[in-house]
DOMAR-549559 format. One line per field, with one value per atom (N, C-alpha, C): x, y, z; atom name; chain; residue number from 1. Coordinates in nm, 3 decimals. Each point is the difference from the previous one (the first is absolute). Layout:
N
u	c(X | ...) $
v	c(Y | ...) $
w	c(Z | ...) $
site	c(CA | ...) $
unit	c(A | ...) $
pos	c(NUM | ...) $
// end
This chain:
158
u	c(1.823 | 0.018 | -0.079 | 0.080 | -0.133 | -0.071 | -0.105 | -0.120 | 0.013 | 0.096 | -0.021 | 0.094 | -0.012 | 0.122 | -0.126 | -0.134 | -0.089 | -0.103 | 0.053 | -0.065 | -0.050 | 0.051 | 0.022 | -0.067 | -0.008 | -0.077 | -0.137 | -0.009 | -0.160 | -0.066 | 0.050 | -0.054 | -0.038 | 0.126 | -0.020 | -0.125 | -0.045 | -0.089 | -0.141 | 0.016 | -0.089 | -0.067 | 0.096 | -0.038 | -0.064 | 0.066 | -0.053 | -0.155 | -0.044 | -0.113 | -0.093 | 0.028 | -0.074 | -0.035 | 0.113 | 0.049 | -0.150 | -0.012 | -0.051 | -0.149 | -0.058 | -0.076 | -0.061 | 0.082 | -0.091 | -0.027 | 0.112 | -0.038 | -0.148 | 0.019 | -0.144 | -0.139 | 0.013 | -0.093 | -0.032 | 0.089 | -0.018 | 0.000 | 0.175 | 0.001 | -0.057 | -0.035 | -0.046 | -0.140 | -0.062 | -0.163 | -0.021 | 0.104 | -0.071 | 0.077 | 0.087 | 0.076 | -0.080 | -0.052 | -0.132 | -0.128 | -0.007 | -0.142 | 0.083 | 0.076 | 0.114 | -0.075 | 0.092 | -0.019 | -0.099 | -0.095 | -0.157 | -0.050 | 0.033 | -0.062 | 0.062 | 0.167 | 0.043 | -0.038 | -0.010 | -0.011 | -0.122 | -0.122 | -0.139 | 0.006 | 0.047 | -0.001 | 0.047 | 0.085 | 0.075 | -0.036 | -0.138 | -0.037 | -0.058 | -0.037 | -0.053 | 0.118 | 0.111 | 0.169 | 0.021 | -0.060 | 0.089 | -0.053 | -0.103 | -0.033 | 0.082 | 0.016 | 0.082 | 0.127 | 0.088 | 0.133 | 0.012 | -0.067 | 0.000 | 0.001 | -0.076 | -0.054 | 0.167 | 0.060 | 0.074 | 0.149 | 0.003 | 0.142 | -0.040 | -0.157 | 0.009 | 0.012 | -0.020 | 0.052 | 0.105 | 0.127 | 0.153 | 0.056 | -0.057 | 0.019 | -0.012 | -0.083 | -0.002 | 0.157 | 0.058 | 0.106 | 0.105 | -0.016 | 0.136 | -0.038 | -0.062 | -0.036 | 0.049 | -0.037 | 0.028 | 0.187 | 0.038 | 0.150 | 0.085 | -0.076 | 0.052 | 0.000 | -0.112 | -0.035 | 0.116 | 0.044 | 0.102 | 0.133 | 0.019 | 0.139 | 0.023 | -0.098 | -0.017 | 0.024 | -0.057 | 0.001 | 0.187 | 0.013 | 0.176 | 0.104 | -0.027 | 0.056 | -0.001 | -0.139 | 0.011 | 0.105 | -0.037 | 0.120 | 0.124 | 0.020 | 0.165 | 0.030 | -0.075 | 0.011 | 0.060 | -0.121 | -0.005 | 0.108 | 0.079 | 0.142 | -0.050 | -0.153 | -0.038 | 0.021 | 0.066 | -0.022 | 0.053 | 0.083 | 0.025 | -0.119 | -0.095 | -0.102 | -0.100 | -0.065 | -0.087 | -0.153 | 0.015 | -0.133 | 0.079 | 0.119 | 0.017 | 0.022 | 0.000 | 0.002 | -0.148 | -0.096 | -0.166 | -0.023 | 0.054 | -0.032 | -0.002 | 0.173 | 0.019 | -0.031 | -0.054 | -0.126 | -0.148 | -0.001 | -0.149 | 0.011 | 0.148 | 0.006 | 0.028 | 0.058 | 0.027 | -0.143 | -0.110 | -0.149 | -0.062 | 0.039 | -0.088 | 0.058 | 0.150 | 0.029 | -0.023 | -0.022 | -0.072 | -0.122 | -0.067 | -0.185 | 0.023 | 0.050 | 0.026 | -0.019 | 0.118 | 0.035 | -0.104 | -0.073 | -0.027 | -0.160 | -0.056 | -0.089 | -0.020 | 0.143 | -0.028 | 0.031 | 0.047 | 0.010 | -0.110 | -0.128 | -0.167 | -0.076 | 0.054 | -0.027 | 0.025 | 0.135 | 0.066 | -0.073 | -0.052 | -0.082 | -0.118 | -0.045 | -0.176 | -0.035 | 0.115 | 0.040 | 0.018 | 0.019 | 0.075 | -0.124 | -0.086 | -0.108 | -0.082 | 0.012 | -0.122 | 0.094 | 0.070 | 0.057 | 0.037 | 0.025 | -0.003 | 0.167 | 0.093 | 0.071 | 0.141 | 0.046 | 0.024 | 0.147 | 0.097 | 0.158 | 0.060 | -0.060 | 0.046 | -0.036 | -0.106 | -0.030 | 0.061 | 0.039 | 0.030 | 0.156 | 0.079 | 0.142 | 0.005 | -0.086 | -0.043 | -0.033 | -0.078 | -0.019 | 0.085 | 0.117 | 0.089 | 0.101 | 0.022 | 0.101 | -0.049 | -0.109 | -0.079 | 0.002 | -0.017 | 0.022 | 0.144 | 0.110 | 0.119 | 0.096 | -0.072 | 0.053 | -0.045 | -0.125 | -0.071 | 0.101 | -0.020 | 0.139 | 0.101 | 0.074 | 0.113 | 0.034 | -0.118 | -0.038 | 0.022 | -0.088 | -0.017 | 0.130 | 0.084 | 0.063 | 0.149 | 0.017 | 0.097 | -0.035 | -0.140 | -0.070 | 0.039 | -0.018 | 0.006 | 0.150 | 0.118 | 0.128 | 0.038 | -0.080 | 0.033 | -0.071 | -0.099 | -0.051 | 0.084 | 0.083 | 0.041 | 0.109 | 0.071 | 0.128 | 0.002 | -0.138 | 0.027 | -0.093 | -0.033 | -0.020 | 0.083 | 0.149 | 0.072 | 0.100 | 0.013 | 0.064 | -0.061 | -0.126 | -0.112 | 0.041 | 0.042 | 0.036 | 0.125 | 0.129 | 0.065 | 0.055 | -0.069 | -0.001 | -0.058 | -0.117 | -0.053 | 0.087 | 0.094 | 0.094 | 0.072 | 0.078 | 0.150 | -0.081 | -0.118 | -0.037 | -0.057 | -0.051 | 0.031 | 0.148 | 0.103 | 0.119 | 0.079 | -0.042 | 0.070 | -0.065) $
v	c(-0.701 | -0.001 | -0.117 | -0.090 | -0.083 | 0.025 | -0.030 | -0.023 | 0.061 | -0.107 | 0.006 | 0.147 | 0.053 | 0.122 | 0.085 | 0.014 | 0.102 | -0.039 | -0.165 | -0.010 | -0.008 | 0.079 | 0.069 | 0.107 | 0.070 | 0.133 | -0.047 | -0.083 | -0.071 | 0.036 | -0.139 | -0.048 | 0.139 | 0.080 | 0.134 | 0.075 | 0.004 | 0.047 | -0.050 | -0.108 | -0.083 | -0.007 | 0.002 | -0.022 | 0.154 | 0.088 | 0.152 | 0.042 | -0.116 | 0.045 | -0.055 | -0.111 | -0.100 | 0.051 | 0.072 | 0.018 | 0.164 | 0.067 | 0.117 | -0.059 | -0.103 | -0.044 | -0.055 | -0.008 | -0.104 | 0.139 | 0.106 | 0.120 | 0.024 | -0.013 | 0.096 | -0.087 | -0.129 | -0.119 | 0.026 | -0.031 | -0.012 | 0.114 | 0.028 | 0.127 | 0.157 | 0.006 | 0.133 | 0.049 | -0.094 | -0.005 | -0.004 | -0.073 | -0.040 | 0.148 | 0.042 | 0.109 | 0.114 | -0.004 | 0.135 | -0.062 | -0.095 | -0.026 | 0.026 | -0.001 | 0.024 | 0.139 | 0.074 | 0.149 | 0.047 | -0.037 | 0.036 | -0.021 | -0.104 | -0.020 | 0.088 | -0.011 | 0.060 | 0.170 | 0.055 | 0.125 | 0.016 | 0.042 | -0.010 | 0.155 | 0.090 | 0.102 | -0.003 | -0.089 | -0.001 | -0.106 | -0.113 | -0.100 | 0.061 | 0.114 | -0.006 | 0.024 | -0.030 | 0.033 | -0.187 | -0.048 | -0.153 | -0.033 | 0.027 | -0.066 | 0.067 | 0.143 | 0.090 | -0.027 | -0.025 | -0.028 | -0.156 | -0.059 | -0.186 | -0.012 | 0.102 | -0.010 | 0.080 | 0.112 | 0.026 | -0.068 | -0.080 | -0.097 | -0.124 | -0.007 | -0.126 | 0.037 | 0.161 | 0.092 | -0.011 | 0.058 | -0.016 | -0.167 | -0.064 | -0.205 | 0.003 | 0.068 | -0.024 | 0.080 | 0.076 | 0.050 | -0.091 | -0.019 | -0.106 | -0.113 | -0.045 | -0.160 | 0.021 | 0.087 | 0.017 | 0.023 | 0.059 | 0.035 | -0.130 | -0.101 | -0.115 | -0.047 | -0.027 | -0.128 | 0.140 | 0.073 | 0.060 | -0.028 | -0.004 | -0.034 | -0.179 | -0.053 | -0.198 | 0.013 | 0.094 | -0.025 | 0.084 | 0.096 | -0.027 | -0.062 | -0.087 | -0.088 | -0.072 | -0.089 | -0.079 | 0.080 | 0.112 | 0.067 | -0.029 | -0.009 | -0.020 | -0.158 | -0.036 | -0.166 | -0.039 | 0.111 | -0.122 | 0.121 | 0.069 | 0.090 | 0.116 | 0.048 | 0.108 | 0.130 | -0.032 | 0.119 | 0.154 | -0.001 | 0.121 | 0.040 | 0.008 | 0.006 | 0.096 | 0.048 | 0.117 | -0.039 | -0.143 | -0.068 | 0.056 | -0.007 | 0.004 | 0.148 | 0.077 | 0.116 | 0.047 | -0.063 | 0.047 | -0.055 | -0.110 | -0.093 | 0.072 | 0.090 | 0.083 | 0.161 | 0.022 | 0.101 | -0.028 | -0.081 | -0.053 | -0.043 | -0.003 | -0.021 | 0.138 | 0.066 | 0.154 | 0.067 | 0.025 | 0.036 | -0.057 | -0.167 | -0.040 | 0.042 | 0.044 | 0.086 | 0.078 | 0.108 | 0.140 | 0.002 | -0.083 | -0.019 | -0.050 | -0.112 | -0.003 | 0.093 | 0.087 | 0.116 | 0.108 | 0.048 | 0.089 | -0.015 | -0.148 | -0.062 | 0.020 | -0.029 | -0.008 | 0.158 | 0.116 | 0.103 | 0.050 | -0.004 | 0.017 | -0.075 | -0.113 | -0.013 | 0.039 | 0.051 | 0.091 | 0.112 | 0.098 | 0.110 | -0.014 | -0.114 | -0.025 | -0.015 | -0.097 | -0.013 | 0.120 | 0.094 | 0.093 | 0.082 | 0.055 | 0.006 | -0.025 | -0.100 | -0.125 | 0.047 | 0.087 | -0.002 | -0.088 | -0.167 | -0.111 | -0.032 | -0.005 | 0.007 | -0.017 | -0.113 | -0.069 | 0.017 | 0.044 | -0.022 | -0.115 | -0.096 | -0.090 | -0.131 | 0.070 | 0.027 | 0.057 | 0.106 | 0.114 | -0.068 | -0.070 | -0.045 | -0.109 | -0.045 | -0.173 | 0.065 | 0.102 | 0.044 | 0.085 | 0.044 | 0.101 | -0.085 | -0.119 | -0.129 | -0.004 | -0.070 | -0.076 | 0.123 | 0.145 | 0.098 | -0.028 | 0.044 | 0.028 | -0.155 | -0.082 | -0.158 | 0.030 | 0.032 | 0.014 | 0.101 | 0.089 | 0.139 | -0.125 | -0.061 | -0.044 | -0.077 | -0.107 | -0.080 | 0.036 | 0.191 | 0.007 | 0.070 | 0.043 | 0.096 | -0.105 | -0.151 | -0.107 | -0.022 | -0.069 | -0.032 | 0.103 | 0.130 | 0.098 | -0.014 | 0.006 | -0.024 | -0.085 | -0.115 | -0.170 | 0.008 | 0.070 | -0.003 | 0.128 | 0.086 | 0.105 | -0.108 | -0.073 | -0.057 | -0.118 | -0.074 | -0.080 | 0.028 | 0.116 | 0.065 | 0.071 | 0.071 | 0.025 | -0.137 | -0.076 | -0.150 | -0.029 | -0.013 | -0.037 | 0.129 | 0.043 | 0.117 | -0.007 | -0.040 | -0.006 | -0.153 | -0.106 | -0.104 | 0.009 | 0.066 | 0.032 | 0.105 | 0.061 | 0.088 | -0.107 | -0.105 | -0.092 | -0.096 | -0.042 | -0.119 | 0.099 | 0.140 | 0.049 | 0.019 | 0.072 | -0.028 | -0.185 | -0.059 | -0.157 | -0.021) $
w	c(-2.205 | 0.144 | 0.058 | 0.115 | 0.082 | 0.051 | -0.020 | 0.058 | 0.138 | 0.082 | 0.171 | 0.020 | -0.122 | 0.103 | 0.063 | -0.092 | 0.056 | 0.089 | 0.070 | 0.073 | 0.065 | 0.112 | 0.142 | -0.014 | -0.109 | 0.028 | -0.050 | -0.123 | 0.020 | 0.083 | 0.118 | 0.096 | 0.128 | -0.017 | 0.101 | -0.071 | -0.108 | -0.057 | 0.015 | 0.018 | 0.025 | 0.161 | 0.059 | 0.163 | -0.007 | -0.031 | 0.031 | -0.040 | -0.110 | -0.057 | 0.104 | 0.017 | 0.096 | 0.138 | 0.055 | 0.149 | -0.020 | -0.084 | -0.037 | -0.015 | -0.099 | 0.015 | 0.149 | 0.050 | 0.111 | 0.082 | 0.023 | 0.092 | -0.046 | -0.143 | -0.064 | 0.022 | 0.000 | 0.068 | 0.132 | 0.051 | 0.196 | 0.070 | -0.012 | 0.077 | 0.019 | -0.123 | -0.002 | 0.060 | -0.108 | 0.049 | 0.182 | 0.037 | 0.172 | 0.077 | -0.062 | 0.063 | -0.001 | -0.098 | -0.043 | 0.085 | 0.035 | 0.092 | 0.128 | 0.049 | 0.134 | 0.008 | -0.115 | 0.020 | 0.068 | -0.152 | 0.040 | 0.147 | 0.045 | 0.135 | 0.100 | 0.021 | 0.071 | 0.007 | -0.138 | -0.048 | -0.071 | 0.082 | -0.072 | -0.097 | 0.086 | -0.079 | -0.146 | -0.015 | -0.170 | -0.072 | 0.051 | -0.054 | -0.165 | 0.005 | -0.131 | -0.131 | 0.044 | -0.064 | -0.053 | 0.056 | 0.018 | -0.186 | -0.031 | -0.153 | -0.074 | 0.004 | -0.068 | -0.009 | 0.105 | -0.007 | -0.043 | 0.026 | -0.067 | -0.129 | -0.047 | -0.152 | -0.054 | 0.064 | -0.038 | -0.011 | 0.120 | -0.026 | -0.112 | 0.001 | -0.110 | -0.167 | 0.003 | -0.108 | -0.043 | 0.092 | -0.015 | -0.018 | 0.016 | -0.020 | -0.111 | -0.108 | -0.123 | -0.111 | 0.050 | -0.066 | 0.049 | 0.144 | 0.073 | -0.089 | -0.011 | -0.056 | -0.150 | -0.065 | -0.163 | -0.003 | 0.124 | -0.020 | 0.021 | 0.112 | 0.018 | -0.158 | -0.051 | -0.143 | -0.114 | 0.037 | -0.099 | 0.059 | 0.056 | 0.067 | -0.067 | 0.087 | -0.035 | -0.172 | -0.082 | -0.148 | -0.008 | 0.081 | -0.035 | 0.015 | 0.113 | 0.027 | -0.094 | -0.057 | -0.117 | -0.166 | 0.026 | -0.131 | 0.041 | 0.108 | 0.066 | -0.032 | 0.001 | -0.014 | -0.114 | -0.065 | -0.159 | -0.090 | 0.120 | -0.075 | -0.148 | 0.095 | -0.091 | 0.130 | 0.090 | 0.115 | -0.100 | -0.113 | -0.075 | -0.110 | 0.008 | -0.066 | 0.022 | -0.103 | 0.016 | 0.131 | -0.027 | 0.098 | 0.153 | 0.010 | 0.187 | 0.006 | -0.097 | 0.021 | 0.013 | -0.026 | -0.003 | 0.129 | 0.063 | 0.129 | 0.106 | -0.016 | 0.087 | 0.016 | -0.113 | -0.050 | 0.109 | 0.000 | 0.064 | 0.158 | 0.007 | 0.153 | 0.077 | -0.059 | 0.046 | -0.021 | -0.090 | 0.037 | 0.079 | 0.033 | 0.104 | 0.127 | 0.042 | 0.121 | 0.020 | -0.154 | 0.060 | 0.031 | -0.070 | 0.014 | 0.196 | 0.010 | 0.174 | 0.075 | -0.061 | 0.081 | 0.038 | -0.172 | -0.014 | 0.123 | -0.007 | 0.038 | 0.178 | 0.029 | 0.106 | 0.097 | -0.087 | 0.027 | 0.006 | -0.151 | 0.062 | 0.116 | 0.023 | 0.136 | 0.119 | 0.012 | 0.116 | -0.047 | -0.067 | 0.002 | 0.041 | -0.072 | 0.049 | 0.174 | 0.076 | 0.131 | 0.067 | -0.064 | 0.047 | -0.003 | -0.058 | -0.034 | 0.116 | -0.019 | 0.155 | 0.117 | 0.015 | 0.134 | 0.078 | -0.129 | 0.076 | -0.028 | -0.042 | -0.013 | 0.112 | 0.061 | 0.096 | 0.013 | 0.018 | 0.025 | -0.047 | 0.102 | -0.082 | -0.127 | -0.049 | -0.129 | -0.101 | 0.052 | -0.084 | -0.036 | 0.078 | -0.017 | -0.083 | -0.004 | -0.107 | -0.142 | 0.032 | -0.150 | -0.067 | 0.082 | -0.042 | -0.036 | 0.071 | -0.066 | -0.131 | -0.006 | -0.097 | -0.152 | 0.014 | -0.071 | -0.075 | 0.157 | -0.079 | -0.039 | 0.018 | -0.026 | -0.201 | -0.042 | -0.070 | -0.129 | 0.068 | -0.106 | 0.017 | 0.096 | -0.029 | -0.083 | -0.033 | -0.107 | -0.127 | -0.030 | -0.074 | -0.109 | 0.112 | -0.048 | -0.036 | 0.062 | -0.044 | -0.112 | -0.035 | -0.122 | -0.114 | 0.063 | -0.138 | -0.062 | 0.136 | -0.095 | -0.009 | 0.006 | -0.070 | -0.138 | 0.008 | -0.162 | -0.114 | 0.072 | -0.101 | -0.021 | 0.126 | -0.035 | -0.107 | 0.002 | -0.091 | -0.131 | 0.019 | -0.146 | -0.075 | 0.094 | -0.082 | -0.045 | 0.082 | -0.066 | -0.131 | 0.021 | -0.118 | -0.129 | 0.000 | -0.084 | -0.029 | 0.111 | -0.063 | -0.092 | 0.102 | -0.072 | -0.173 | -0.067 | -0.101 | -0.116 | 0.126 | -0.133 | -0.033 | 0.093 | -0.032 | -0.082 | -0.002 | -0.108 | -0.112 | -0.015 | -0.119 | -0.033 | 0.028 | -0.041 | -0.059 | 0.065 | -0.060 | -0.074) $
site	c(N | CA | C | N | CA | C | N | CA | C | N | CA | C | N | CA | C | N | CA | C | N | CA | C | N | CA | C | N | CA | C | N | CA | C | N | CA | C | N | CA | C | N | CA | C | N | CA | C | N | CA | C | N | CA | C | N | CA | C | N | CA | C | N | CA | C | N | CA | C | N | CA | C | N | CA | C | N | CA | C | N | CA | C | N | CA | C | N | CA | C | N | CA | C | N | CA | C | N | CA | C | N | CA | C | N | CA | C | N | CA | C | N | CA | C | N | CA | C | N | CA | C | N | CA | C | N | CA | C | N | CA | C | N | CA | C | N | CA | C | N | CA | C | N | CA | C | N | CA | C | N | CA | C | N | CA | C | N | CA | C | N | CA | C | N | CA | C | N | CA | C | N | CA | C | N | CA | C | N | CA | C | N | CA | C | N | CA | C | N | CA | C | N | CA | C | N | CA | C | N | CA | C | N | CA | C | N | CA | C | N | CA | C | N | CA | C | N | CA | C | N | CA | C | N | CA | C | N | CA | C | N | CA | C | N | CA | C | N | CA | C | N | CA | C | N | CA | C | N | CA | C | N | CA | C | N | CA | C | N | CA | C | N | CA | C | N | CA | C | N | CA | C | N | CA | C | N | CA | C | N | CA | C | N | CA | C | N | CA | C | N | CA | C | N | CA | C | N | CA | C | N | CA | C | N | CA | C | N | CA | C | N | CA | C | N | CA | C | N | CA | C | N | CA | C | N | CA | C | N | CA | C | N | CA | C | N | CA | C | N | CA | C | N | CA | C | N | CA | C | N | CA | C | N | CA | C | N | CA | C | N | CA | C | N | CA | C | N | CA | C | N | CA | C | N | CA | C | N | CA | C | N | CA | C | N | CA | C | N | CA | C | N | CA | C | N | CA | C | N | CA | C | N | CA | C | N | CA | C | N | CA | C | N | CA | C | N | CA | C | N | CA | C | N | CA | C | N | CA | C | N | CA | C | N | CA | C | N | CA | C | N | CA | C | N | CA | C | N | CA | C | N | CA | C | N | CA | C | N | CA | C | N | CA | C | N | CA | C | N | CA | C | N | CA | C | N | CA | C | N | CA | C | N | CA | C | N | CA | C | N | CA | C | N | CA | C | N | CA | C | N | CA | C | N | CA | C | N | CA | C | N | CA | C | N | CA | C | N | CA | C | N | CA | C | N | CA | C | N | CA | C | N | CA | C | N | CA | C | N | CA | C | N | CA | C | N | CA | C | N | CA | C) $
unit	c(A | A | A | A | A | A | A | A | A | A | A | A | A | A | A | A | A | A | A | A | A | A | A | A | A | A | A | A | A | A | A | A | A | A | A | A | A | A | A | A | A | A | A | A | A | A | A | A | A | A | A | A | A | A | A | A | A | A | A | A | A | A | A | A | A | A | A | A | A | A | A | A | A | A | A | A | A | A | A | A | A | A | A | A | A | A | A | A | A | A | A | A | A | A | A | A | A | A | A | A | A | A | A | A | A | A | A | A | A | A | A | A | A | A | A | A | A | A | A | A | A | A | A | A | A | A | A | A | A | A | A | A | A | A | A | A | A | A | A | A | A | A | A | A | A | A | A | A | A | A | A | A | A | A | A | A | A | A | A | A | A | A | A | A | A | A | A | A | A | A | A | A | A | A | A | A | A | A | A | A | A | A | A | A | A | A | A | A | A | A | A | A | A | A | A | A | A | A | A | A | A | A | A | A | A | A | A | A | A | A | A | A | A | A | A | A | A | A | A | A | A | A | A | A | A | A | A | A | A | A | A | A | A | A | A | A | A | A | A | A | A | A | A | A | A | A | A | A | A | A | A | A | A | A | A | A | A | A | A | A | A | A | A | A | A | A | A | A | A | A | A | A | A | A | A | A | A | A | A | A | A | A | A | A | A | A | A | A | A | A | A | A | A | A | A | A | A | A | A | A | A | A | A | A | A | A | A | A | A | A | A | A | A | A | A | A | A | A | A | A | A | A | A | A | A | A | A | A | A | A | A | A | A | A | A | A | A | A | A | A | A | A | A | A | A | A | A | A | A | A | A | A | A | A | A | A | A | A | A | A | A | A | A | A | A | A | A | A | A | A | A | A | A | A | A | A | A | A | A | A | A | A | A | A | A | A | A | A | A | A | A | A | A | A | A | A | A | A | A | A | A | A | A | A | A | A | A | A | A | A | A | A | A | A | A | A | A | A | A | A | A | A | A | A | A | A | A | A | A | A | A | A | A | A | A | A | A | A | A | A | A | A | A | A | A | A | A | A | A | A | A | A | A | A | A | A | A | A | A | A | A | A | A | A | A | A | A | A | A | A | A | A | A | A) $
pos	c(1 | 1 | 1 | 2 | 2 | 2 | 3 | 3 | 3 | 4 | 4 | 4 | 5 | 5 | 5 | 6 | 6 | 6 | 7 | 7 | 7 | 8 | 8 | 8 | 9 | 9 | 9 | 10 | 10 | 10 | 11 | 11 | 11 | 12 | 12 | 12 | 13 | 13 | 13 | 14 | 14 | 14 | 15 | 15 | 15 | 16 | 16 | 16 | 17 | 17 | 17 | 18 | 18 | 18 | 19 | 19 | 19 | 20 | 20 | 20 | 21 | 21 | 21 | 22 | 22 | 22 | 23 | 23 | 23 | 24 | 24 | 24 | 25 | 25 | 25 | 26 | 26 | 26 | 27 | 27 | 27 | 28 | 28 | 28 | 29 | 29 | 29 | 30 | 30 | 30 | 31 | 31 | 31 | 32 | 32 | 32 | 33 | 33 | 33 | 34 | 34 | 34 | 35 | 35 | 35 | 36 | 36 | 36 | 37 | 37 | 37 | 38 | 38 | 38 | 39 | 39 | 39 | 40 | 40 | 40 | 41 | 41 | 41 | 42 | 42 | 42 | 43 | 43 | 43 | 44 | 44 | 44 | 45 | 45 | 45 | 46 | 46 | 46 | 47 | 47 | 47 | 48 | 48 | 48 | 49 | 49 | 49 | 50 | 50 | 50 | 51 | 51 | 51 | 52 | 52 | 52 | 53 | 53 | 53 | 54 | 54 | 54 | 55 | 55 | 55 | 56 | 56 | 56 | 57 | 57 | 57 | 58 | 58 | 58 | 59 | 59 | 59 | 60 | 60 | 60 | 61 | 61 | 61 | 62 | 62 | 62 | 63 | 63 | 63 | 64 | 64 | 64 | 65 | 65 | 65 | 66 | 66 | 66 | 67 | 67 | 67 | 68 | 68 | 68 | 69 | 69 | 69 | 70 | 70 | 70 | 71 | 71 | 71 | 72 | 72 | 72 | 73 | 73 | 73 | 74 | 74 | 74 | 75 | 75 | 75 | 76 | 76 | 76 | 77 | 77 | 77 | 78 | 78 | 78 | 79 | 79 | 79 | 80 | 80 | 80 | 81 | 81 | 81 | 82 | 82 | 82 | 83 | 83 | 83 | 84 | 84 | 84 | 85 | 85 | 85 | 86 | 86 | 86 | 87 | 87 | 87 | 88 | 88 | 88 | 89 | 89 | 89 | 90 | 90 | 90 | 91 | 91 | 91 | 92 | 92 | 92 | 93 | 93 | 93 | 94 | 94 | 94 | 95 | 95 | 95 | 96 | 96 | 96 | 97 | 97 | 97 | 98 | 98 | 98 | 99 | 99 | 99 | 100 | 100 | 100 | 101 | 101 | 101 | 102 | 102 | 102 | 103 | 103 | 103 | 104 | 104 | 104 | 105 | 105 | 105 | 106 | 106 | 106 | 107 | 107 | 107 | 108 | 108 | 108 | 109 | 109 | 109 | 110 | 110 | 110 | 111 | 111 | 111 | 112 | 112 | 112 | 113 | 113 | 113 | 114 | 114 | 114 | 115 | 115 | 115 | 116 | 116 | 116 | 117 | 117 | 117 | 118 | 118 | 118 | 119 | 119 | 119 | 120 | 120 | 120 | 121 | 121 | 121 | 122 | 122 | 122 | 123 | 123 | 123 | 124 | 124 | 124 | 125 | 125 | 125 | 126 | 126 | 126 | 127 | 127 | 127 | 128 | 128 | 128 | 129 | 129 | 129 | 130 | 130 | 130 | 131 | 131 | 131 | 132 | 132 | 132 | 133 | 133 | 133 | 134 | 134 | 134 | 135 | 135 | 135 | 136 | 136 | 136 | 137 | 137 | 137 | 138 | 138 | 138 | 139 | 139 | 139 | 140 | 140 | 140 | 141 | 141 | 141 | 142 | 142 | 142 | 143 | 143 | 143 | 144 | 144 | 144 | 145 | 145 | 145 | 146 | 146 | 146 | 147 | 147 | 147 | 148 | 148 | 148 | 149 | 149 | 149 | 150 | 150 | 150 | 151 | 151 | 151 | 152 | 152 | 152 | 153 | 153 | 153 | 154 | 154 | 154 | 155 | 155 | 155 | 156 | 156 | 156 | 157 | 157 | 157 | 158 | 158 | 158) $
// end
């Protein structure tokens, strides 16, 4: 396969990591000093929840560098292979770890009585965006594990 066919989603892969990085640089940190100020009562929340989105960055980030390494299997015309079936193994745990992640945070919030509406709608995206991930991933990996299976009976038969 060429090269340039996967390379639009690269690059979409790429901007997304970046675009996520810089939230986790700039935006976040000053949004949590916002809070804090605006909302003294919940200032002692702002380290807790920071520490926790920079938690969930580490599964998003590992699912990105698995995706970028399938793409490269797609390239080099190994996309039928036991490797993109482990890729997409590792991208479906890093959606549930998301998920599961950011659901102990909606409890802990919930908990703190701090727990905001519209909060609560960002993280309920961010949840069921998360299952949705996980649950495509799961039947892209049965589907091309039963290919992978049946491709392995027809080259035992010839």
């Amino acid at each position: 396969m060429q090269r340039g066919t996967t390379l639009f989603l690269r690059i979409a892969v790429y901007f997304i990591g970046i675009m996520v990085l810089a939230l986790f640089i700039f935006w976040l940190p000053r949004l949590a000093n916002d809070t804090a100020e605006m909302f003294p009562e919940f200032s002692y929340l702002r380290f807790p929840i920071l520490i926790g989105l920079y938690v969930t960055g580490i599964p998003f980030y590992f699912a990105l560098y698995k995706a970028l390494k399938l793409l490269t299997y797609i390239d080099k015309n190994n996309a039928f292979s036991e490797l993109s079936v482990n890729a997409l193994r590792y991208i479906k745990y890093c959606a549930i770890t998301i998920s599961c992640l950011y659901a102990i945070g909606t409890i802990f919030l919930l908990a703190q009585n701090a727990l905001h509406p519209g909060i609560a709608i960002i993280i309920f995206t961010i949840i069921f965006s998360s299952v949705v991930i996980a649950v495509f991933t799961m039947v892209l990996q049965k589907l091309l594990k039963s290919a992978l299976d049946i491709k392995s009976e027809n080259d035992l038969t010839v």
